[in-house]
matplotlib code that plots the C-alpha trace (Angstrom):
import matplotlib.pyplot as plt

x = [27.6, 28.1, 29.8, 26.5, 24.6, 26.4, 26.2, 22.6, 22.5, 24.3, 22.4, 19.7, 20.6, 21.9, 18.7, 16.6, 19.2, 18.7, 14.9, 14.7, 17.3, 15.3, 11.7, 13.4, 14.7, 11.0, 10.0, 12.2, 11.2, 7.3, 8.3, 10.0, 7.1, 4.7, 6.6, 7.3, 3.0, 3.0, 5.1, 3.9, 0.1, 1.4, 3.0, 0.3, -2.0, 0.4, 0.6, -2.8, -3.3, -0.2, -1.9, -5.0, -3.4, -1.8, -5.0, -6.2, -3.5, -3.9, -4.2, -2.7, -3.3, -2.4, 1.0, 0.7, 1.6, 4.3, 3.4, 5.9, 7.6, 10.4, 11.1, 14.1, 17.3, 18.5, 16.0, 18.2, 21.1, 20.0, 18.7, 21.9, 23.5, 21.5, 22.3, 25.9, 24.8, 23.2, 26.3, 28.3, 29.5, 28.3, 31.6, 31.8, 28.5, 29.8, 32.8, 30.8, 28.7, 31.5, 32.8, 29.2, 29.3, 26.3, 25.3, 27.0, 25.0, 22.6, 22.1, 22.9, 19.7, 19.1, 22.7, 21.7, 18.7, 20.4, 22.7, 20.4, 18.9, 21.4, 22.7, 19.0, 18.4, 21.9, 21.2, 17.4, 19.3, 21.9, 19.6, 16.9, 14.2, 11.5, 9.9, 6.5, 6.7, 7.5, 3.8, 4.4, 2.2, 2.4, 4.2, 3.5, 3.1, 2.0, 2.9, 0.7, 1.8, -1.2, -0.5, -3.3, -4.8, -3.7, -3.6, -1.2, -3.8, -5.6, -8.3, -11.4, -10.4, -11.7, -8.8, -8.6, -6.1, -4.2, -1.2, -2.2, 1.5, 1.8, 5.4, 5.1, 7.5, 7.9, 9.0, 10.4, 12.9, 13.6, 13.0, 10.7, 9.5, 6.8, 5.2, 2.1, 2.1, -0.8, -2.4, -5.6, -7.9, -9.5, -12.9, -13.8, -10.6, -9.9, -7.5, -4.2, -2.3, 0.7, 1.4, 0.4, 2.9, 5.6, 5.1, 4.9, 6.1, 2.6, 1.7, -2.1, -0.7, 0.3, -3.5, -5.5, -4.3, -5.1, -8.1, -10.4, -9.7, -13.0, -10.8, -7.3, -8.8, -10.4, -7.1, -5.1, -7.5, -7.2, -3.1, -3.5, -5.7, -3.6, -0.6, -3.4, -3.1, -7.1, -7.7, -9.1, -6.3, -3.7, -0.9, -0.7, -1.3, -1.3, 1.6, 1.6, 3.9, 0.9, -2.7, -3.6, -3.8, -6.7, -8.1, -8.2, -7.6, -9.5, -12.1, -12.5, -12.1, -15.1, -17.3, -17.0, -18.0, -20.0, -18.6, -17.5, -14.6, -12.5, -12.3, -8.5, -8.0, -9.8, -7.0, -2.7, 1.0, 1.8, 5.6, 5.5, 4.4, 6.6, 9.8, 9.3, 8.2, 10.9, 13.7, 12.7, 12.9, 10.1, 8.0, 9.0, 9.0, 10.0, 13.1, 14.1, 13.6, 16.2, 18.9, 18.6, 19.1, 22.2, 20.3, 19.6, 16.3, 16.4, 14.0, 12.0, 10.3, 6.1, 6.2, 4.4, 6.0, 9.4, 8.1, 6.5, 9.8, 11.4, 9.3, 9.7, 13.4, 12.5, 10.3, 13.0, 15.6, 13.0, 12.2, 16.4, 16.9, 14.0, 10.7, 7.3, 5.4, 2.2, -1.1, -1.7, -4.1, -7.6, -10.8, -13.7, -15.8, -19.4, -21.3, -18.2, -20.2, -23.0, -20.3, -21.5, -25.4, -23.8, -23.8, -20.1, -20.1, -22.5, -19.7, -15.3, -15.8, -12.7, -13.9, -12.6, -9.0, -8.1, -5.1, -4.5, -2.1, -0.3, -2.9, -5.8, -3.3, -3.4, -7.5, -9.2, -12.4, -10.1, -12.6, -16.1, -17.8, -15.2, -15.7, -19.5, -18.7, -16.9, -19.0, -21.8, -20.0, -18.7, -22.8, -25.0, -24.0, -20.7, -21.8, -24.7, -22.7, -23.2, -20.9, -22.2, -18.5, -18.0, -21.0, -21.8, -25.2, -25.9, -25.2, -27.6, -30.3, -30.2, -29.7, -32.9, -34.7, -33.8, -34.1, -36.7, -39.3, -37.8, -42.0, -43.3, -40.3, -38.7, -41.0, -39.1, -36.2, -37.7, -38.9, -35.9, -33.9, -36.8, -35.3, -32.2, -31.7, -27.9, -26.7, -25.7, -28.1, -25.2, -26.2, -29.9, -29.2, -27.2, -29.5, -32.5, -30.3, -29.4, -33.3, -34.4, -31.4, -33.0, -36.6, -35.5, -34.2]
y = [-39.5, -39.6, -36.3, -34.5, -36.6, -34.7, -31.5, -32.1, -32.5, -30.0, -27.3, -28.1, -27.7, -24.6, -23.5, -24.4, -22.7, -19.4, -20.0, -20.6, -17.3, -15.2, -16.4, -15.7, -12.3, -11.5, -12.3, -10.1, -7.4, -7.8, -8.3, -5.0, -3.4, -4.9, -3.5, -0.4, 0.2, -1.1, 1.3, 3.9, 3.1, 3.1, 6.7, 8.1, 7.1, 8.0, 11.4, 11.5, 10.8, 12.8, 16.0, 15.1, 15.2, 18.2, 20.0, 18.7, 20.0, 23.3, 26.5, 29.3, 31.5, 28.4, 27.0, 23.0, 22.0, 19.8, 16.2, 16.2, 19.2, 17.0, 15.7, 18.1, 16.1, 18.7, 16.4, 13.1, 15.4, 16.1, 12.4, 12.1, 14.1, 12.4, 8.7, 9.9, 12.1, 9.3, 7.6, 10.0, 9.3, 12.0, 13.7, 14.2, 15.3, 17.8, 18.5, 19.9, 21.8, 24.0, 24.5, 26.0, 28.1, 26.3, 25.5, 22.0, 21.0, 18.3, 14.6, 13.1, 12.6, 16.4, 17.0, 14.9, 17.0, 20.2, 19.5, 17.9, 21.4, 23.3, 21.0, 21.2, 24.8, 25.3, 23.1, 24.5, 28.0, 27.1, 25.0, 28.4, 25.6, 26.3, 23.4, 23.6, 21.3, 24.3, 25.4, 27.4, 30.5, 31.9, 35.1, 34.7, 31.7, 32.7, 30.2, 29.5, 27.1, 27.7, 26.5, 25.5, 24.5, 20.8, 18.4, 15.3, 12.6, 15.0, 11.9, 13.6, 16.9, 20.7, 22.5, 26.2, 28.4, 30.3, 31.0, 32.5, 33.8, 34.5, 34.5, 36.4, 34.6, 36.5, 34.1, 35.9, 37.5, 33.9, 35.9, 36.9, 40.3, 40.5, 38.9, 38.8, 37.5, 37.4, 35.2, 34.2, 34.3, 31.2, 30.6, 27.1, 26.0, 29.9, 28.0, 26.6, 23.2, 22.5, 20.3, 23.1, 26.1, 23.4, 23.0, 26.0, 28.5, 30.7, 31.5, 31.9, 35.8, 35.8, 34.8, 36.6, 39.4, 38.7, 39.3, 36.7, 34.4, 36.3, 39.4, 37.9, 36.3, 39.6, 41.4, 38.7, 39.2, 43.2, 42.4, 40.0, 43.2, 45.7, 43.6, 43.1, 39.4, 39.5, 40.8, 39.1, 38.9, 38.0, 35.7, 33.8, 30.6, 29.1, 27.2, 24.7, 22.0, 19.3, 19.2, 20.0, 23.8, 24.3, 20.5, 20.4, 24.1, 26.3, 23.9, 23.4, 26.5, 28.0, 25.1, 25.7, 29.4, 28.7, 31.0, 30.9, 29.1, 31.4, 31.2, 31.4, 28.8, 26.0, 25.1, 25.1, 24.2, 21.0, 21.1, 17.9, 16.4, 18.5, 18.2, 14.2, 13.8, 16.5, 14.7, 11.4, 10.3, 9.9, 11.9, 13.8, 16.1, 19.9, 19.2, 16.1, 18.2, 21.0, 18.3, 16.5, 19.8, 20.6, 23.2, 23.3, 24.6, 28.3, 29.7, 27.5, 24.5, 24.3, 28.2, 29.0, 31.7, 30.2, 27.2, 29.1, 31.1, 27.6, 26.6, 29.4, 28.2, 25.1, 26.7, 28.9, 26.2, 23.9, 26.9, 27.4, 23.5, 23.8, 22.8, 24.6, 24.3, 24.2, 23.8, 20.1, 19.3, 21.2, 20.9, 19.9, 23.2, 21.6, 22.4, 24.5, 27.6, 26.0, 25.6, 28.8, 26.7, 23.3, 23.0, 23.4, 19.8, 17.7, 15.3, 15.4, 14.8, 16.5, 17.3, 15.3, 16.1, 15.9, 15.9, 18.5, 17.4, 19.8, 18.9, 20.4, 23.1, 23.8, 23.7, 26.5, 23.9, 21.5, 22.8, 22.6, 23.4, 26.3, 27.1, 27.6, 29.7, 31.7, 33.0, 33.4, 35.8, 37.6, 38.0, 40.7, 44.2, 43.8, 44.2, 42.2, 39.8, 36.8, 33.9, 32.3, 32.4, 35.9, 37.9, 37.1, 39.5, 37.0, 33.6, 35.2, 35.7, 32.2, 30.7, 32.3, 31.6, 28.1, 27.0, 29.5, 30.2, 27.0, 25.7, 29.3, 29.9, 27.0, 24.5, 24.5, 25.5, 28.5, 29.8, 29.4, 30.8, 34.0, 34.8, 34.3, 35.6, 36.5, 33.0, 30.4, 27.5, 25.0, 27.3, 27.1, 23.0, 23.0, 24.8, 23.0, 19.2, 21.1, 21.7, 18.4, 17.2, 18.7, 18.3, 14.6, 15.0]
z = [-140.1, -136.0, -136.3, -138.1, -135.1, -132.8, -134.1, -134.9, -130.9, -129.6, -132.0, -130.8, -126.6, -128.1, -129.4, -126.6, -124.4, -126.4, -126.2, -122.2, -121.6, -123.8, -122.2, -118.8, -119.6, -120.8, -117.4, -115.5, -118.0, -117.0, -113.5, -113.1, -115.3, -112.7, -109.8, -111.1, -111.7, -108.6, -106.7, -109.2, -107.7, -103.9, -104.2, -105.7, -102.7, -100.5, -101.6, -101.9, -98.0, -97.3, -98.8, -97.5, -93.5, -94.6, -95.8, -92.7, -90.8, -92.2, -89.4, -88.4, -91.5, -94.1, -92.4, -91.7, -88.0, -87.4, -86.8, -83.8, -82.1, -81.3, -85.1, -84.9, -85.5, -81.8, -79.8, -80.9, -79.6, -76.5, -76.1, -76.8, -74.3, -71.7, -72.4, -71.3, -68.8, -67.2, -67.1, -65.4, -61.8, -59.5, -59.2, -62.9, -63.0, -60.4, -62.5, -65.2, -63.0, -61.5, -65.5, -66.5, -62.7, -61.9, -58.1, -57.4, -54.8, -54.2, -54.9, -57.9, -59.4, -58.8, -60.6, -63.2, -64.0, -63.7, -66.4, -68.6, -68.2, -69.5, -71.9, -73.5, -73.1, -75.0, -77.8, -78.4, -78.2, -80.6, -83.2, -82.7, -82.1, -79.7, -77.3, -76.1, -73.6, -70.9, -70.3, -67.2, -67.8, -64.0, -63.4, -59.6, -57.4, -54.0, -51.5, -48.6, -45.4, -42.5, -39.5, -37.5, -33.8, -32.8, -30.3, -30.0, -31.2, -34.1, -34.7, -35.6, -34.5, -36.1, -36.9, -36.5, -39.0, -36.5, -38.9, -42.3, -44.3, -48.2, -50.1, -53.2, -56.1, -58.8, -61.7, -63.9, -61.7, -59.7, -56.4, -53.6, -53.6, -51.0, -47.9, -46.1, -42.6, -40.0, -37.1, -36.4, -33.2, -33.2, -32.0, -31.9, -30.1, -28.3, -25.8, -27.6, -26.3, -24.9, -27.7, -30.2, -28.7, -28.7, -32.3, -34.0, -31.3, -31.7, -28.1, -26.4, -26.0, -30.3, -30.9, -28.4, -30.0, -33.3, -35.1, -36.3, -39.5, -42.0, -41.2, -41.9, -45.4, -46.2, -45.3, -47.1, -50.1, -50.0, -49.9, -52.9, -54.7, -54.0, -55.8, -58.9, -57.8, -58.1, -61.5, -64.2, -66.2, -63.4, -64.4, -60.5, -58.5, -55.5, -54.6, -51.6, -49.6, -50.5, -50.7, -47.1, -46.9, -49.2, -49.0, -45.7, -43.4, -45.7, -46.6, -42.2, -41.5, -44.5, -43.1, -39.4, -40.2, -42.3, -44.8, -49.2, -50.2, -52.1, -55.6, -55.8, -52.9, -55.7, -57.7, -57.0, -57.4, -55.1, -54.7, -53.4, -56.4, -58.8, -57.1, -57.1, -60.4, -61.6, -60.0, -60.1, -57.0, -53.9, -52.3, -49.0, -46.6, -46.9, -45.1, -47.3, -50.4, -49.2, -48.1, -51.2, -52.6, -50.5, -48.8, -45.1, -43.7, -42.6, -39.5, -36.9, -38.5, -38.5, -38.2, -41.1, -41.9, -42.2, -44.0, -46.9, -46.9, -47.6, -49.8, -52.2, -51.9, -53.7, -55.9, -57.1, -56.9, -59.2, -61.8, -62.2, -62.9, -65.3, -64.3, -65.3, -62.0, -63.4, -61.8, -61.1, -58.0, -57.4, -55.5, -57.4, -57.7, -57.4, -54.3, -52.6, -52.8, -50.6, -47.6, -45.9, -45.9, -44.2, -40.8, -39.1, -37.7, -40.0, -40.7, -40.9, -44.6, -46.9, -50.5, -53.1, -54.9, -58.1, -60.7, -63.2, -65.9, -68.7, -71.1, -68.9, -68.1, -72.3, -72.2, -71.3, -70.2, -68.0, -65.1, -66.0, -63.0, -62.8, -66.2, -65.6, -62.2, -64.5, -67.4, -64.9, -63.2, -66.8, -67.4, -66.6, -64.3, -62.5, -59.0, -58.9, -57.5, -59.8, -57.8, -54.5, -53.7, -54.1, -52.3, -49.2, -49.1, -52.2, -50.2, -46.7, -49.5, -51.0, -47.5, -46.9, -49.9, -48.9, -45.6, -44.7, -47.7, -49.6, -49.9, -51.2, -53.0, -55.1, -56.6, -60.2, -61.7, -63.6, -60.0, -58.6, -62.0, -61.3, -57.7, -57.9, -61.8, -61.2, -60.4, -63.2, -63.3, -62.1, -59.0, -59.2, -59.4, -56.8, -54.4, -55.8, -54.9, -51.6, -50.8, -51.5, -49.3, -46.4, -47.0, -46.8, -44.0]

ax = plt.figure().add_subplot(projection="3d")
ax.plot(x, y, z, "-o")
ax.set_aspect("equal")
plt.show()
């Protein structure tokens, strides 16, 4: 009788046993169902938004741009190869150098980038990947180093361009194939210091004999034309030691003679700036950069010639170890045109300079203003001489449009749009904000 009690009892745990294992088991079968409908729900709007990016994406006759240019498994390579290249001492860095028959000179941070160069350039070569992030487009850089009139303490003093020398780079053949090289008389200041001769070895004799600086830029200009460094559809830019050549001598010099900026002179290469961001280091001087670089400087220093000739050295040095030299500073374009209406010594102001990154180097409208000069001049008959900054018969008219018969003349935009048709109405605005300017005055 106790026996069948305890049967009884252990049947029955048995039972309920059975009951709780089979209930569980049910669960974890509608669990995974739930997880799997789940999942099954998430994919589908996944791939949903995946093919609607990629419809989005669509271009270039159908083919679907990459989300990344670097989502090639080469970029984690050379990433990489850099992590250990950053580890190297200097002499190994070196080391490796002489095995590829690279140049071995320079500091290390220079080395560094050298090889981290080639190592790149090999891998991209060997993977047959291409990378966009080299945008240089120039086939000539043109580098300009004026030297100009000076006294020891230059506070609030006009300088004069008395040096004005072009080295022609040609960037695909890493070399220099031509020069230009002039002096300029200058007018202001006709009597050069002491202080001036000392520096840049141009003697009183060098620039009495020299022509004036609107027949130096005009023969610098018919040099540039005759090398198709003019056209349209010229590959070039300016390439200077900082932002002082064009944002400070040309801009003086156009003002104190009252004369156009040139177009070209708007927009350039600053070494300075490449070289330190390239390399990674700080910014400095031109004879810094060609000791860091193991080079020593060649010529007679603050003689323009010689320093432009130098500079090209570090250009071509910097295109070898890889950079793009692109162009990153200009001179905002507004009101540059109306330099040959200002008077000479109204003020010391500078115009204002700004950055140009890659990005604006991709966009065709990174310059606005520019942009505007532009298709104005691409309108109408091609010697009606649509740009203030490029006709000086068209600059004496509108200077006497409006200083002279500015009451008679301009009263609206559409009057002033009727005489002077050929201009773009940034221009007529321009004029019009220039008029009102002096009247207030």
């Amino acid at each position: 009788m106790k026996s069948n009690g305890v049967f009884n009892l252990v049947a029955t745990i048995t039972c309920s046993s059975l009951v709780a294992l089979f209930i569980y088991i049910v669960y974890l079968i509608v669990k995974q169902y739930i997880m799997y409908e789940q999942a099954e729900c998430t994919d589908n709007t996944a791939m949903k938004s995946t093919k609607k990016k990629q419809k989005a994406r669509l271009s270039d006759g159908g083919r679907i741009k990459s989300e990344s240019q670097y989502s090639d498994p080469v970029f984690k390579q050379i990433s990489l190869a850099n992590g250990t290249i950053n580890r190297m001492k200097k002499e190994e860095i070196k080391e490796k150098l002489a095995e590829l028959k690279l140049d071995t000179r320079g500091v290390k941070e220079v080395l560094s980038k050298r090889l981290k160069h080639v190592y790149k350039k090999q891998k991209l070569t060997a993977a047959k990947v291409k990378c966009h992030d080299d945008i240089m487009s120039c086939d000539f850089l043109l580098v300009i180093d004026f030297e100009a009139t000076c006294e020891r303490d230059n506070e609030n003093y006009q300088h004069e361009i008395i040096e004005f020398p072009i080295v022609l780079i040609d960037t695909t053949k890493l070399k220099v194939v031509e020069e230009f090289h002039a002096f300029c008389k200058p007018t202001f200041h006709p009597k050069l210091s002491t202080f001036c001769t000392e520096l840049t070895g141009i003697t009183q004799r060098m620039v009495d004999r020299a022509k004036e600086f609107p027949d130096i830029l005009n023969e610098a200009e018919m040099w540039m034309a005759k090398h198709h460094l003019m056209d349209k559809t010229s590959n070039m830019a300016i390439l200077t030691d900082g932002p002082w050549d064009m944002g400070r001598f040309m801009y003086t010099q156009c003002r104190m003679l009252q004369m156009p900026f040139p177009r070209w002179a708007r927009k350039w290469v600053n070494i300075r700036k490449h070289y330190a961001n390239f390399y990674g280091i700080k910014k400095m001087n031109l004879g810094s950069m060609l000791n860091n670089l193991g080079m020593a400087f060649e010529g007679q220093q603050h003689k323009g010639i010689d320093d432009a000739r130098n500079i090209a050295r570090i250009a071509i040095r910097l295109l070898q170890d890889g950079s793009d030299l692109h162009i990153n500073e200009r001179l905002f374009a507004r009101k540059l045109q109306l330099l040959a209406l200002q008077s000479p010594y109204k003020d010391n102001k500078l115009p204002t300079i700004g950055p140009v990154t890659k990005k604006d180097c991709l966009d065709d409208s990174w310059s606005s203003d520019e942009a505007a000069d532009d298709s104005s001049s691409d309108e109408g008959d091609e010697n009606s001489g649509s740009d203030l900054g490029d006709d000086s018969l068209g600059v004496e008219v509108v200077a006497h449009i409006v200083l002279v018969e500015g009451d008679s003349k301009i009263k609206s935009k559409q009057s002033a749009e009727d005489v002077v048709n050929e201009y773009s109405q940034d221009d007529i605005d321009d004029l019009l904000s220039y008029y009102e300017l002096q009247k207030n005055h």
